[in-house]
Each structure stands twice: as C-alpha cells, then as structure tokens.
N, CA and C atoms as a LAMMPS dump frame, in Angstrom:
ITEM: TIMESTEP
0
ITEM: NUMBER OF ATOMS
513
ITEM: BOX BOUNDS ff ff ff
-5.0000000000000000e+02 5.0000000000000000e+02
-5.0000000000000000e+02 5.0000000000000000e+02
-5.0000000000000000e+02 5.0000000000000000e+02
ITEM: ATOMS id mol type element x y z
1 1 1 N -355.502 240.747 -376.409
2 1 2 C -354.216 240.713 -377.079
3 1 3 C -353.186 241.476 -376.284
4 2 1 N -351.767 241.322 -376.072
5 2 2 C -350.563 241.473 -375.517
6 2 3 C -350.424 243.086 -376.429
7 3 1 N -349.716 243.744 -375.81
8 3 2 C -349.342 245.198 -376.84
9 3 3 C -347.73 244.642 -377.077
10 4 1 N -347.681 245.254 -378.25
11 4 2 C -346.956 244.649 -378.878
12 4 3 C -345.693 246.212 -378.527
13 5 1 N -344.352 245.86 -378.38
14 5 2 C -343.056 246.342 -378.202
15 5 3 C -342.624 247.206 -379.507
16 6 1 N -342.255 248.118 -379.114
17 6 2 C -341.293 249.063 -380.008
18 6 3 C -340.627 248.296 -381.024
19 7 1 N -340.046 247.567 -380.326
20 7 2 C -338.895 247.052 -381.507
21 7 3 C -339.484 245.713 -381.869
22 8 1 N -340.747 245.276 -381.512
23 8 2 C -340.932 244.005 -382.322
24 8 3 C -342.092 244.671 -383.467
25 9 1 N -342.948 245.744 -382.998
26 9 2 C -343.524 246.31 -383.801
27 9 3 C -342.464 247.169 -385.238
28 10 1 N -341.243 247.322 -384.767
29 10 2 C -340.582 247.722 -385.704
30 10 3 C -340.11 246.485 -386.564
31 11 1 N -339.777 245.201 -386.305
32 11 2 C -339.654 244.349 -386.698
33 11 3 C -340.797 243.976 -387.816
34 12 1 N -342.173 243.819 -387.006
35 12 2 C -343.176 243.498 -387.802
36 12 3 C -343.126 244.356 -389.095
37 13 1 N -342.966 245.713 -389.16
38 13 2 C -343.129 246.511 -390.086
39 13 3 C -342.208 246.31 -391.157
40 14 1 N -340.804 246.279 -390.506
41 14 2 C -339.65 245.458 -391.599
42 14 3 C -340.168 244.004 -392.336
43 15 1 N -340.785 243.1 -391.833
44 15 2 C -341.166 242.003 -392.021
45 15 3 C -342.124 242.282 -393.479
46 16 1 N -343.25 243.305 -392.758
47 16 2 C -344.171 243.008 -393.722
48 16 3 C -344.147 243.749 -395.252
49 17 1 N -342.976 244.808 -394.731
50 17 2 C -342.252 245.774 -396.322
51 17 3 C -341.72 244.457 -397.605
52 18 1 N -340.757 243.955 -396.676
53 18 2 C -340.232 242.783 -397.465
54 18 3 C -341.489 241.948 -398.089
55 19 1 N -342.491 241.285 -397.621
56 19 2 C -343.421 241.24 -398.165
57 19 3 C -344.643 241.636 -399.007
58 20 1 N -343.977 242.627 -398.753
59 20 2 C -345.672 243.513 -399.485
60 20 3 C -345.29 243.236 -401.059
61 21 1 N -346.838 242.967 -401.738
62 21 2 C -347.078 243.155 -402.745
63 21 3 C -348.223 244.474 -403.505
64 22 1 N -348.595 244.314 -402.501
65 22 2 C -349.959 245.868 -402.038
66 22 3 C -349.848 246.451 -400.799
67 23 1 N -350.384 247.364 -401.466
68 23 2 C -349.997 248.467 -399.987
69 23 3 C -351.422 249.032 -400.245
70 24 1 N -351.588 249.824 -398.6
71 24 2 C -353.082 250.701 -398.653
72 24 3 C -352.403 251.853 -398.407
73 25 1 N -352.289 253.007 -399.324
74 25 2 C -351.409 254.434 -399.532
75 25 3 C -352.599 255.401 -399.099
76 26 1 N -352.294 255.762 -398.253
77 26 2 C -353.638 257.293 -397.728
78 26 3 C -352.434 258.236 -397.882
79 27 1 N -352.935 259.339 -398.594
80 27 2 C -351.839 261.255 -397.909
81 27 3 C -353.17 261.778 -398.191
82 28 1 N -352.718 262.549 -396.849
83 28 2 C -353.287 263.289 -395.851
84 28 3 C -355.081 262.432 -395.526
85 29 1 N -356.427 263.448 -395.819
86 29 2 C -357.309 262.778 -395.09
87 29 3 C -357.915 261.912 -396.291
88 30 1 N -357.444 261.978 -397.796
89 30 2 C -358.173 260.821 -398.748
90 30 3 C -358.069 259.304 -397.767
91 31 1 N -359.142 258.677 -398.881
92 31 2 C -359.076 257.556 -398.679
93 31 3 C -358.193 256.79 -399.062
94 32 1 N -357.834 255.552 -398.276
95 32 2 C -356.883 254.901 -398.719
96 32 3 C -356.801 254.234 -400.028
97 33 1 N -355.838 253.824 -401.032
98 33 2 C -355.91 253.329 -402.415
99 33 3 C -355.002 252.431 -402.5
100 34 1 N -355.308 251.276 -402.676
101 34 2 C -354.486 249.376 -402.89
102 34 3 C -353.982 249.895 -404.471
103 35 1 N -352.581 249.915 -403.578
104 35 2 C -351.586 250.04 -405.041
105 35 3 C -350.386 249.069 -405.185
106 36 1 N -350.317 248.851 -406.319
107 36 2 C -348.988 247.965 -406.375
108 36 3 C -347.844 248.726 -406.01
109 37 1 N -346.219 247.501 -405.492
110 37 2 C -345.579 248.274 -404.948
111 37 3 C -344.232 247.865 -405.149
112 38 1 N -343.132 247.547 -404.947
113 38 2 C -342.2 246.838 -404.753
114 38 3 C -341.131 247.067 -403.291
115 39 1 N -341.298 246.193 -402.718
116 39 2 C -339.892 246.284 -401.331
117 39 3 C -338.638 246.412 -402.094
118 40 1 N -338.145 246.877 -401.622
119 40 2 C -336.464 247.414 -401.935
120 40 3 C -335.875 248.199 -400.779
121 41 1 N -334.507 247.567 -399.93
122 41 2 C -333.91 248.243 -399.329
123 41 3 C -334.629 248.822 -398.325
124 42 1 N -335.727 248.205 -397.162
125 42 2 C -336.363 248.416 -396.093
126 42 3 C -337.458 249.596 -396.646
127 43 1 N -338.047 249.989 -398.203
128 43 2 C -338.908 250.605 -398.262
129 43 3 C -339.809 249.86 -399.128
130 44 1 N -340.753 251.139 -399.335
131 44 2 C -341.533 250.442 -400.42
132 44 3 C -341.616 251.532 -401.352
133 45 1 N -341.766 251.079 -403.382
134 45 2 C -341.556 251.783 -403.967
135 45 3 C -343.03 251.386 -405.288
136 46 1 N -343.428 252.52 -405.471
137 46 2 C -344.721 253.073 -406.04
138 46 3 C -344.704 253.981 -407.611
139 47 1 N -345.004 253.244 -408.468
140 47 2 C -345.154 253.53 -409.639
141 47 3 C -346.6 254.761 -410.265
142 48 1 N -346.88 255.158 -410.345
143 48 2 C -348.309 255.994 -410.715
144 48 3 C -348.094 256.999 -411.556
145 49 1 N -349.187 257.178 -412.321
146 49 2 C -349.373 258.145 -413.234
147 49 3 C -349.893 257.791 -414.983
148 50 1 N -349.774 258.343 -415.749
149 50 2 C -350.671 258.409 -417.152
150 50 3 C -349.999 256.619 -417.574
151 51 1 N -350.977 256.187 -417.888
152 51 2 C -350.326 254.475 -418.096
153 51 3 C -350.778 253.411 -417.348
154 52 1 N -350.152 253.493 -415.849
155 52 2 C -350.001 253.287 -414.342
156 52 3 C -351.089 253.271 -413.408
157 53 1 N -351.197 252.779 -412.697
158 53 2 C -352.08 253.237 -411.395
159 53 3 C -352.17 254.342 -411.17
160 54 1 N -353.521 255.328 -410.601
161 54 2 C -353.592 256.123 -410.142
162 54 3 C -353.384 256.347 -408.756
163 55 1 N -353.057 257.241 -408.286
164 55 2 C -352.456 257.676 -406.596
165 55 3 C -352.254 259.278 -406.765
166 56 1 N -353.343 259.526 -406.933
167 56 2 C -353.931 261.202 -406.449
168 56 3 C -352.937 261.851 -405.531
169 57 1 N -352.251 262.694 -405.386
170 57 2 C -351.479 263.227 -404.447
171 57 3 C -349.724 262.833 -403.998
172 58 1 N -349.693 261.935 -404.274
173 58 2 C -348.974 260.629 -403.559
174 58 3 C -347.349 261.767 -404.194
175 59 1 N -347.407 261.446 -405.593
176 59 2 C -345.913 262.548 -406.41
177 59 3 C -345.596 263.558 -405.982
178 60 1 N -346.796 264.489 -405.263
179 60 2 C -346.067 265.598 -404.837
180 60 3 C -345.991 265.381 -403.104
181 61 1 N -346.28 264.516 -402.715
182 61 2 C -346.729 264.14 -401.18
183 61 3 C -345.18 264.146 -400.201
184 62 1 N -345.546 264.564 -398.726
185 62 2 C -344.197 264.538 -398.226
186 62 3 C -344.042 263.033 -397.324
187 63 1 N -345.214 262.988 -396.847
188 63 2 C -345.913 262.036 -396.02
189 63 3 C -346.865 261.262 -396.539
190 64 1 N -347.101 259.752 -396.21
191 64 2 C -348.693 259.169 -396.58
192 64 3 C -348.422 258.052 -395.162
193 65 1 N -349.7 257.292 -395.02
194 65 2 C -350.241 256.567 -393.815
195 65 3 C -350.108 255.032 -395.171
196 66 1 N -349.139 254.12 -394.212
197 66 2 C -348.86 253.29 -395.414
198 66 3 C -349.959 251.841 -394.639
199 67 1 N -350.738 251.009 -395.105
200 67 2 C -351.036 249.819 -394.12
201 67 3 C -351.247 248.542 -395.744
202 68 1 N -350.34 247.67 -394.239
203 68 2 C -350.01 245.911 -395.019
204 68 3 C -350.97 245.233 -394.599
205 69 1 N -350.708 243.772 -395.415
206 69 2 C -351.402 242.69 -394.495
207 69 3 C -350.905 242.047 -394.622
208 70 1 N -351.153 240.501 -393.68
209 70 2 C -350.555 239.199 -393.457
210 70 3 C -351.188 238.338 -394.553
211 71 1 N -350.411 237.288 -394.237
212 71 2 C -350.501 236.306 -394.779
213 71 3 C -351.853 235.545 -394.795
214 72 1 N -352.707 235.862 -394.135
215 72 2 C -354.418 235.927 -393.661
216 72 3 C -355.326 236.299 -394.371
217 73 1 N -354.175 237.617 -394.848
218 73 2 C -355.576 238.469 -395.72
219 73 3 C -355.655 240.025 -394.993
220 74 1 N -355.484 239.699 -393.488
221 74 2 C -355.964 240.917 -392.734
222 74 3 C -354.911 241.962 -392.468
223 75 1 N -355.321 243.017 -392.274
224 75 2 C -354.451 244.227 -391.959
225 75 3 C -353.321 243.637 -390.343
226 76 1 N -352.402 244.181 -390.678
227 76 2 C -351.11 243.685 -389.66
228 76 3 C -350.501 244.963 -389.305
229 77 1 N -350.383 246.127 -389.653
230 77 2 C -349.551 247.296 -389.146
231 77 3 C -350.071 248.142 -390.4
232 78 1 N -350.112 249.077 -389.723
233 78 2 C -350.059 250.911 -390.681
234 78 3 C -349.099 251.679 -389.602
235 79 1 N -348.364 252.101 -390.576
236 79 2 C -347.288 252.877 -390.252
237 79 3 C -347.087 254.502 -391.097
238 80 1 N -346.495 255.227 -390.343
239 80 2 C -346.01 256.844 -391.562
240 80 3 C -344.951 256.474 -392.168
241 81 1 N -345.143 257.12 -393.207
242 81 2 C -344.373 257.063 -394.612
243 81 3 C -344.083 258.29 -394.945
244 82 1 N -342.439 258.507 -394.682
245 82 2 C -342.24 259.427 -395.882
246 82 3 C -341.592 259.106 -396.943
247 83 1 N -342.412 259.886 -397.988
248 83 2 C -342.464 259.826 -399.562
249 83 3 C -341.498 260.605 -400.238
250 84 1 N -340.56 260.128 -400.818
251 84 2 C -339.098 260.567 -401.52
252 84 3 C -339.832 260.349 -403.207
253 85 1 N -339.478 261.63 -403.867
254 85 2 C -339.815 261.271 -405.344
255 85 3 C -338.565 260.896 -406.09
256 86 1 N -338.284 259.967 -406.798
257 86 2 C -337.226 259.525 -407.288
258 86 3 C -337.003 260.093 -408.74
259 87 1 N -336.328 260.93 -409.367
260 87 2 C -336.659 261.292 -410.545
261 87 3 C -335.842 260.938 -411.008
262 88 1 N -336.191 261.028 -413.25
263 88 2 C -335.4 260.712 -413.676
264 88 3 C -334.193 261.153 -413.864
265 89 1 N -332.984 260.378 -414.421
266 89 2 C -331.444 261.019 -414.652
267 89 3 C -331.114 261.055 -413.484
268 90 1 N -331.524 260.701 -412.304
269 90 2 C -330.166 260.365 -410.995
270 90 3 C -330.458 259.133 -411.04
271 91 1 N -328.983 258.886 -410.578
272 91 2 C -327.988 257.412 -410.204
273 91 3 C -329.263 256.625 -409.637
274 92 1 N -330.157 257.104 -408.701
275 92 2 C -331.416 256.002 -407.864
276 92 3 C -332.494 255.601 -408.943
277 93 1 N -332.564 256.377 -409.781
278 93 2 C -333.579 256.052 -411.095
279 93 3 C -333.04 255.271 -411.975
280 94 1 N -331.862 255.357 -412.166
281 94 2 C -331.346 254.451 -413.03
282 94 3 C -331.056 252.699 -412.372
283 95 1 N -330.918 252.721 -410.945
284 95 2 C -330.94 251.926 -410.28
285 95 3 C -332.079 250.844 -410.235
286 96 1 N -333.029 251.937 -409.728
287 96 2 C -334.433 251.195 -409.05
288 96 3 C -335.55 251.259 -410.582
289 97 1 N -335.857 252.178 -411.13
290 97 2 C -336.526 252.221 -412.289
291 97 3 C -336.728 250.577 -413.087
292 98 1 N -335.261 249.968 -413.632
293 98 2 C -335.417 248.491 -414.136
294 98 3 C -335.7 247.651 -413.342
295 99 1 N -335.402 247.558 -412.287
296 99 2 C -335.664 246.645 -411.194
297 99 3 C -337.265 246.838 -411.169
298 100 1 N -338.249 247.577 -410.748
299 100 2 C -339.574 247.641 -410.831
300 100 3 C -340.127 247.249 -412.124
301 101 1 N -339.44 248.059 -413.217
302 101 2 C -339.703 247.526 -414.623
303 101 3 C -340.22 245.973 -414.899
304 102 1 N -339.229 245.473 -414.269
305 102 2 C -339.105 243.816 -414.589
306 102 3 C -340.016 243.322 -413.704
307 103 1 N -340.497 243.431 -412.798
308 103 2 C -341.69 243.005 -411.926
309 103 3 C -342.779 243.616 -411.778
310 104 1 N -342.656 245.071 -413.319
311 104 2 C -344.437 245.16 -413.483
312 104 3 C -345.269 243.686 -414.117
313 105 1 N -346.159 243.324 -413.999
314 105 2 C -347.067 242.205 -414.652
315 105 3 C -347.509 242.879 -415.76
316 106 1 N -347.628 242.075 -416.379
317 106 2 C -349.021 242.737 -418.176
318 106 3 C -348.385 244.19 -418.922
319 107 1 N -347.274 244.417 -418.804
320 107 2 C -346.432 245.458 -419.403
321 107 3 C -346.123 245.283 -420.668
322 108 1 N -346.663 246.181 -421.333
323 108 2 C -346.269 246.275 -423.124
324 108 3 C -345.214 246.006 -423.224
325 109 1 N -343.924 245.385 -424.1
326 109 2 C -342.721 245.801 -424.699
327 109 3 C -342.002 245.434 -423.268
328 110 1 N -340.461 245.672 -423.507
329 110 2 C -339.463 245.223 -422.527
330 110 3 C -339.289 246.321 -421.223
331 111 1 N -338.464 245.629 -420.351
332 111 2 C -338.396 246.784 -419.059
333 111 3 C -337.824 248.114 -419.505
334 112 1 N -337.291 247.998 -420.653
335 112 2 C -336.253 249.249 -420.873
336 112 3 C -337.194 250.05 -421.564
337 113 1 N -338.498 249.352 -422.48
338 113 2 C -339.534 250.822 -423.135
339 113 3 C -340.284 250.883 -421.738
340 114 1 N -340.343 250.365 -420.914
341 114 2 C -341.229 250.596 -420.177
342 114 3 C -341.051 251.558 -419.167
343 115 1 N -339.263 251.822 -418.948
344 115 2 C -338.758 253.165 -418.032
345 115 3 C -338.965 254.197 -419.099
346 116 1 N -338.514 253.701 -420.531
347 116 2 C -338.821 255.478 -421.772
348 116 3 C -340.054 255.735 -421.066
349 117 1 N -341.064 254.907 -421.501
350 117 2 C -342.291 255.39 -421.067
351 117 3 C -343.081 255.857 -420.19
352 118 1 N -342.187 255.339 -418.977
353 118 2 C -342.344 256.209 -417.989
354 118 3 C -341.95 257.682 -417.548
355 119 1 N -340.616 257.875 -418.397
356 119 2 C -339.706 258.819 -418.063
357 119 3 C -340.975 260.335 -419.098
358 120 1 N -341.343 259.46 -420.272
359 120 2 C -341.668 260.134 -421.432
360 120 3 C -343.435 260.807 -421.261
361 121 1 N -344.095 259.986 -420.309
362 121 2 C -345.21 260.052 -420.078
363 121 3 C -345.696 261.033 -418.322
364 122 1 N -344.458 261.178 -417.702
365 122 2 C -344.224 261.708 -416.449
366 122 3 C -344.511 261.193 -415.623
367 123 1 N -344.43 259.977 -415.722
368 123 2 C -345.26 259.009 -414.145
369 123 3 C -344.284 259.042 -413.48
370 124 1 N -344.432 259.108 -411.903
371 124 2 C -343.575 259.694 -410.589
372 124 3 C -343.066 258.31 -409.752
373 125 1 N -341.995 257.715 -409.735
374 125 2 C -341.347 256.683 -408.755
375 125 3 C -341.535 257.405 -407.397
376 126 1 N -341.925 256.876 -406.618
377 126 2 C -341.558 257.36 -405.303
378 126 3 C -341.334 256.486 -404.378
379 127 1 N -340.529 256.416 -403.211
380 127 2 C -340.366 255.301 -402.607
381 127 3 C -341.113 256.037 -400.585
382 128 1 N -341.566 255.087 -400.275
383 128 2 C -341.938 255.248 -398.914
384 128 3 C -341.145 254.372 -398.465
385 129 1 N -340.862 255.095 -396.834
386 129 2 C -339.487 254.516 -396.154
387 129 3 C -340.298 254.754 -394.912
388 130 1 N -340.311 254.089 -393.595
389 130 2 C -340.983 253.851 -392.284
390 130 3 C -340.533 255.342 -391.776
391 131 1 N -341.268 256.588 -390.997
392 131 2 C -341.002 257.064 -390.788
393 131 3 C -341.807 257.438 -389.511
394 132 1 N -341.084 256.792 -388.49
395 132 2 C -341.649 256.353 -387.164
396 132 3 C -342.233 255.274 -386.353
397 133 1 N -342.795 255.09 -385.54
398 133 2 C -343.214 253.733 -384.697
399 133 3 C -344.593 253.515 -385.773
400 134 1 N -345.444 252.248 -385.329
401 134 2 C -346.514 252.167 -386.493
402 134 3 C -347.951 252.951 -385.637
403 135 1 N -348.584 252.977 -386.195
404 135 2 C -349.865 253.965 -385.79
405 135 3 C -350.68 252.593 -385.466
406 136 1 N -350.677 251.647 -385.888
407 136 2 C -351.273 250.501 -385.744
408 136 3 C -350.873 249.134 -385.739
409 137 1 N -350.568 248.474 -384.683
410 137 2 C -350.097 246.749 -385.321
411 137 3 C -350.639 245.887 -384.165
412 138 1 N -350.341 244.403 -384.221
413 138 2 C -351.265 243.329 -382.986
414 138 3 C -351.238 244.11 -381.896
415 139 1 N -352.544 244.239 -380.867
416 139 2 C -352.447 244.981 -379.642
417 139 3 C -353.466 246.158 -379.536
418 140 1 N -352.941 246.74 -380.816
419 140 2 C -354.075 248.442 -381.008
420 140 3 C -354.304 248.306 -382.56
421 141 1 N -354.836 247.437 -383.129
422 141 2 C -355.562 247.389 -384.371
423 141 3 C -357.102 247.288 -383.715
424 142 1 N -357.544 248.461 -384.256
425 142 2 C -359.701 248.35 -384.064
426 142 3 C -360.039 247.209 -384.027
427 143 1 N -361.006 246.948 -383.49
428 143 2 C -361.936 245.7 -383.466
429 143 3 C -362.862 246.008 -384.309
430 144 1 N -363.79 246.921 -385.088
431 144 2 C -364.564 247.181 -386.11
432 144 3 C -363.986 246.857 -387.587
433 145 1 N -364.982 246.21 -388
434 145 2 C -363.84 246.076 -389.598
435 145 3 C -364.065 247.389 -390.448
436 146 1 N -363.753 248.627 -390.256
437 146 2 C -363.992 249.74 -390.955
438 146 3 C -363.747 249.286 -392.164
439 147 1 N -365.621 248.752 -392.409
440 147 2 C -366.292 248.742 -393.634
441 147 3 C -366.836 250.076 -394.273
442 148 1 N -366.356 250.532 -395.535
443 148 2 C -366.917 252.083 -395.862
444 148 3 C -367.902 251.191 -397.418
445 149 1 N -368.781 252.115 -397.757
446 149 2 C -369.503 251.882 -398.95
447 149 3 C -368.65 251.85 -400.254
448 150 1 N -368.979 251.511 -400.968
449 150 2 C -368.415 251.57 -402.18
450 150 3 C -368.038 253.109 -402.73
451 151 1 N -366.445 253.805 -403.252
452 151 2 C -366.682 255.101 -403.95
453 151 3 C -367.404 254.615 -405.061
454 152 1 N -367.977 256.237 -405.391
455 152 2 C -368.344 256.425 -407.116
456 152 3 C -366.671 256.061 -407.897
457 153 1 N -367.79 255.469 -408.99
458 153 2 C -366.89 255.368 -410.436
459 153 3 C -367.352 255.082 -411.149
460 154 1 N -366.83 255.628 -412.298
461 154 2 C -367.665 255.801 -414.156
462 154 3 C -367.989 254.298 -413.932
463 155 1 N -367.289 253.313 -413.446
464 155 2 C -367.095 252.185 -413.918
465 155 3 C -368.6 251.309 -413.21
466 156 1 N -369.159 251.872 -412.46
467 156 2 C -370.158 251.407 -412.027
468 156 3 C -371.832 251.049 -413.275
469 157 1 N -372.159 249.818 -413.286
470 157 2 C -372.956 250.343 -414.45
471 157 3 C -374.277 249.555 -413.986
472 158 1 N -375.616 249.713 -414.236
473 158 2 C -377.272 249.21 -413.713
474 158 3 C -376.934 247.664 -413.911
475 159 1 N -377.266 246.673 -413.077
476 159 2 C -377.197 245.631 -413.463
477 159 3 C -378.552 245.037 -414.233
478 160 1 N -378.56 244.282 -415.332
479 160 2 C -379.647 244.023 -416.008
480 160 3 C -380.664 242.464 -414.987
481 161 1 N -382.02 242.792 -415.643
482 161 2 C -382.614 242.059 -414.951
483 161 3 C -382.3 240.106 -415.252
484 162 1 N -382.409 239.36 -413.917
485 162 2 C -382.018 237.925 -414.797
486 162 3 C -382.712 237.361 -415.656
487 163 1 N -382.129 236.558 -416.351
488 163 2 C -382.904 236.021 -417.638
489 163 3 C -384.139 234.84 -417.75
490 164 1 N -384.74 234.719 -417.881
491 164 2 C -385.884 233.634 -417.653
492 164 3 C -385.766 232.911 -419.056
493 165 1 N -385.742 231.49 -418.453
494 165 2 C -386.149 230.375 -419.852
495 165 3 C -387.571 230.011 -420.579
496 166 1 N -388.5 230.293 -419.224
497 166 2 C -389.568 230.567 -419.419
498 166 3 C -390.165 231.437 -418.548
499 167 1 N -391.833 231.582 -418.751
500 167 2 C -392.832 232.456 -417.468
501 167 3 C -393.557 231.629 -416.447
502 168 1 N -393.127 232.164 -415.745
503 168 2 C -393.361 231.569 -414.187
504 168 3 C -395.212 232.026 -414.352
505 169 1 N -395.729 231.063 -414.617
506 169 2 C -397.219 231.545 -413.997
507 169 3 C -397.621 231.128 -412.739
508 170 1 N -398.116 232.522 -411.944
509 170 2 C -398.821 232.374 -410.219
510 170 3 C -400.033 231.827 -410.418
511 171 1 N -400.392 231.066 -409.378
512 171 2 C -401.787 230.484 -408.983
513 171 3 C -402.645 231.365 -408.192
C-alpha cells in the first residue's frame, strides 16, 4: 500500500467524521468502547451516562484515541481527540443537545424530555474534535486483525445443553 499524505489523510478523517455513526472511543490505556455518536461541525459528539451508553472516563477526559470505519466494515483511520464537555445552560447545549435528541433511536417521550433527562440525570455531552494528524489510516494500519477475547460481563450466561427429540442409541 502507497502511504497516504498529510492532507489526504486529513481529508480521510474529515470524510469519515461526517460519516460516522459509531465510533471506537479509547482514553488513555482502556479498551476501546463502540459508542454511538453524531457528526456535527467537523466533530463528533457523544452522549453517556445513567440512561445512555456507558463510556467510563470519557466526561472527565481531556483526550481519547477516536477510530472509524468504511463503508466495508473495516477500520479506515484512528485519530486523537480532544474531548470538550458541553454542559448544560450554555448557548452550545442548547444548540447541539436537540439536534442529538432527535437522532437518538428507541428514546422514551420527545427530544425535549429527553434533554430534561439528560440535564436531570447528569449524563455528559461531549464532543471530540481531530486533534492532530491520524495515528492510523491506508498505508500504516496493522496487518494483524487485533483480535482480543471477549471482556467479562454480568451479561454473560452458561449456555444450556441442545435439545434432543429423541436418544441416539450407539452400537
């Protein structure tokens, strides 16, 4: 593969903000976490907390390691992110808050209980904005598919044995 240019790699990264619907959010050495997101204004902007997606760190975070993908499926650029917390009662919350509102999916009640509830429950807007060249895009993306094991979670449960219609008798 060709290494890819400053400014087309900056391009790509603009490209794929506008696109993103998920993002892979790492701060500092956690693992990365597929969170929903919204493009707005060359960033990307991140909902989390009691309600919401979880994103461990991310609200009080200055920095996170942001990575997209294409239209493929596959990873296309990871780039640094710095993380602006948007709070409530300024002019940018009142701005951006409904706008995300209206393009959460499966949301109780209208966009407008859904900022109370955010405002009321403390979940943190934050927006990531490109903050530097990308750490990764066509050219210097790994050739290993850094496959990791599954984390723990409550949610994991024994799978039961399959069901038989009848008994298999051996000879």
């Amino acid at each position: 593969m060709q290494d890819v240019t400053d400014e087309a790699a900056s391009a790509l990264t603009d490209e794929a903000i506008k696109k993103a619907a998920v993002a892979w959010i790492a701060v500092g050495d956690a693992p990365a976490l597929g969170l929903w997101c919204l493009p707005l204004e060359g960033a990307l902007h991140v909902v989390s907390g009691p309600g919401e997606q979880s994103a461990p760190g991310l609200a009080g975070a200055a920095a996170a390691t942001v990575t997209l993908r294409g239209d493929h499926g596959g990873r296309i650029v990871t780039w640094p992110a710095t993380v602006t917390r948007i709070l409530p009662g300024t002019e940018e919350w009142s701005t951006l808050a409904p706008q995300l509102a209206t393009k959460r999916l499966n949301a109780p009640g209208s966009a407008a209980e859904l900022v109370e509830r955010w405002v009321s429950t403390g979940c943190a807007l934050n927006r990531l904005a490109p903050a530097g060249a990308p750490l990764a895009a066509p050219g210097s993306l790994p050739d290993d598919p850094l496959a990791a094991p599954p984390r723990d979670t409550p949610a994991v449960r024994r799978p039961k044995k399959p069901f038989r219609l009848h008994r298999v008798r051996r000879r």
